[in-house]
C-alpha positions in Angstrom: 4.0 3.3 -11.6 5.5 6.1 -13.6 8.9 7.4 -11.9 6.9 10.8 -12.3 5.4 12.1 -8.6 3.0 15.2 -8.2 2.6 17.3 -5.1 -0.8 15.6 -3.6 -4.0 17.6 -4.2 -5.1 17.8 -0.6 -2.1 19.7 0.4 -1.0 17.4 2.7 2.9 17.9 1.8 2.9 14.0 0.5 4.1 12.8 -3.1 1.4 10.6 -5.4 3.1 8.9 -8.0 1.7 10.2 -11.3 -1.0 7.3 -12.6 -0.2 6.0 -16.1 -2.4 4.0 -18.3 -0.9 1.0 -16.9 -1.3 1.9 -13.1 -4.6 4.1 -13.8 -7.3 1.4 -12.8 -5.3 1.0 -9.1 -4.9 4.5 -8.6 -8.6 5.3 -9.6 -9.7 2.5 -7.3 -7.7 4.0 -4.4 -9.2 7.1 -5.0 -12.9 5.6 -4.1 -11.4 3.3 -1.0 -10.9 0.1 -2.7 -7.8 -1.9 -3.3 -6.8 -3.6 -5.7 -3.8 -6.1 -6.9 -2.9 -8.0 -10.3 -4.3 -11.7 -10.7 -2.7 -14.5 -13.0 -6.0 -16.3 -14.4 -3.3 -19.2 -15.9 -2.3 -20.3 -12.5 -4.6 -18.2 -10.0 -2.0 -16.8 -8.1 -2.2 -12.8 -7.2 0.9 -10.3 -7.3 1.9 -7.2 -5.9 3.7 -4.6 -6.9 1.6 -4.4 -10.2 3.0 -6.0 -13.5 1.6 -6.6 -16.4 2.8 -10.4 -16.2 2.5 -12.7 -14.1 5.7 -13.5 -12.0 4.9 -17.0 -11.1 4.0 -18.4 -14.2 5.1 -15.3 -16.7 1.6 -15.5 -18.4 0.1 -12.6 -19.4 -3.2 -13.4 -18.5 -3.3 -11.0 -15.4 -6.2 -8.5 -14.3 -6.9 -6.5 -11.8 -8.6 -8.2 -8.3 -9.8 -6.2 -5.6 -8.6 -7.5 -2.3 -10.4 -7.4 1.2 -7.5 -5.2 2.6 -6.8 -7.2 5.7 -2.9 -7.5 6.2 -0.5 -8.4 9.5 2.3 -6.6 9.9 6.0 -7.7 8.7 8.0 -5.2 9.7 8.8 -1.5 10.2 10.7 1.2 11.1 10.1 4.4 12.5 11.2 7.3 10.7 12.5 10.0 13.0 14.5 12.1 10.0 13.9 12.6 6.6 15.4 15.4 4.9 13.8 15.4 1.8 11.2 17.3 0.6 8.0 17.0 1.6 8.6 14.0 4.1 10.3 16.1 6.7 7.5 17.9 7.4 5.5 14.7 8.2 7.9 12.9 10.8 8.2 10.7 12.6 5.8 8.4 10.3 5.8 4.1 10.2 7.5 3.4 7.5 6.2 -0.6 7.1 5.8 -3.7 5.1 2.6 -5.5 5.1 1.6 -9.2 4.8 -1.9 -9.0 2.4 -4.3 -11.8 3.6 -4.7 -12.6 -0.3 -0.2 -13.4 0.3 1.6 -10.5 -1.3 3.7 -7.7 0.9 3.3 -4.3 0.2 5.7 -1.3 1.1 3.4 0.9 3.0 2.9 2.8 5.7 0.8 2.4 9.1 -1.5 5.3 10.7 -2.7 5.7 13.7 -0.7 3.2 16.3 1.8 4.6 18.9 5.5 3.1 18.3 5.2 1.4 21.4 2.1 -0.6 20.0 3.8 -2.0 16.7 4.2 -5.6 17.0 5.2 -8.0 14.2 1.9 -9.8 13.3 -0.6 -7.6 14.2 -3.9 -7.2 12.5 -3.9 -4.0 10.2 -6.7 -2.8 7.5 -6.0 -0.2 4.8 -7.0 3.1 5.3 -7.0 5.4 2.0 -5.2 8.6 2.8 -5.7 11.4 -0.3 -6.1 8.3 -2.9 -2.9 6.2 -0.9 -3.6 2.9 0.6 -1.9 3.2 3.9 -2.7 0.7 7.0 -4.0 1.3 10.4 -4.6 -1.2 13.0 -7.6 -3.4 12.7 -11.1 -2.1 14.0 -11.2 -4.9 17.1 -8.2 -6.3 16.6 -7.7 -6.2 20.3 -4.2 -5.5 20.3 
């Protein structure tokens, strides 16, 4: 992903990292609700954050592989403060990093669960929040 951010288009006072050629397939795939990560086809392993090598093998025989966006919870922290602009204006928010069931962790963030109800391992599912996979806890999950 470009270092380049734009405000989002929905107005909802969130940076979206500018899409590049590189990045444009995930970001365009996010934008209609699906997910997507990199896949090695030399040794069948998949990778995130995206690459346009394989970090296993180095082979750059890697695509892009939607993913069933299932995940589990590794950890999190609750921001309370965030001075800069435009994140202050959206705490708190769960700042997180998730466990894909295809294996990689992604930096993230989960919707829609009180504080109280975050535990390590639980059973999230991406949402897609203005073209951004975020993660929200899964539909009968049962806690």
């Amino acid at each position: 992903m470009s270092g380049a951010a734009r405000a989002g288009s929905s107005g909802g006072g969130f940076d979206v990292p500018e899409a590049d050629a590189f990045t444009r397939p995930y970001w365009d795939a996010a934008a209609e609700g699906r997910l997507l990560i990199r896949h090695c086809a030399a040794c069948d392993r998949v990778h995130h954050y995206p690459r346009e090598f394989c970090p296993h093998c180095w082979s750059e025989d890697v695509s892009w592989h939607p993913v069933s966006g299932r995940a589990t919870l590794y950890t999190w922290s609750v921001v309370h403060r965030n001075d800069l602009p435009p994140f202050g204006g959206r705490v708190p928010y769960t700042a997180a990093v998730v466990d894909l069931a295809e294996g990689p962790r992604m930096m993230t963030e989960v919707v829609g669960c009180e504080e109280a109800a975050l535990r390590i391992g639980m059973a999230l599912e991406v949402a897609f929040r203005d073209g951004i996979p975020v993660f929200r806890p899964a539909s009968g999950a049962g806690g």
